[in-house]
C-alpha positions, 0 to 999 in steps of 0.5 A: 748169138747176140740177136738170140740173147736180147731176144730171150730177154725181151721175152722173158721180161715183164716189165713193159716199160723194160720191154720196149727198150729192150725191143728198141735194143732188139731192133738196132742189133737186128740192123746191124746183123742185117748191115753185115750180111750186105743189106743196107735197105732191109738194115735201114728199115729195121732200124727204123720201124724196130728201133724208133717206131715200134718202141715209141708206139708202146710209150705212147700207149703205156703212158695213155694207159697208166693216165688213164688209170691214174684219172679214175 
């Protein structure tokens, strides 16, 4: 129910800068459920491509283009 809730949320969120944290969040509760059901491997890779990695990638996009818009 967890994983449903907050991924309803970053979907139905429209702020993007909103929207990678709640993805960041997304990841890390999907690495515990994977934890649980006994798949530490999947689990540590979730977490860091879902939680870290995904979510930074968007930052750095979001602040490349709002620099971008703010130079013209």
């Amino acid at each position: 129910m967890l994983v449903a809730t907050v991924a309803t949320s970053v979907a139905l969120t429209r702020d993007p800068l909103r929207q990678a944290m709640l993805v960041s969040l997304y990841g890390l509760v999907l690495g515990v459920l994977f934890f649980v059901f006994q798949a530490p491997d999947v689990a540590l890779s979730q977490t860091v491509v879902g939680a870290i990695a995904l979510p930074l990638m968007v930052l750095l996009a979001l602040a490349k283009v709002r620099g971008d818009e703010e130079q013209k």
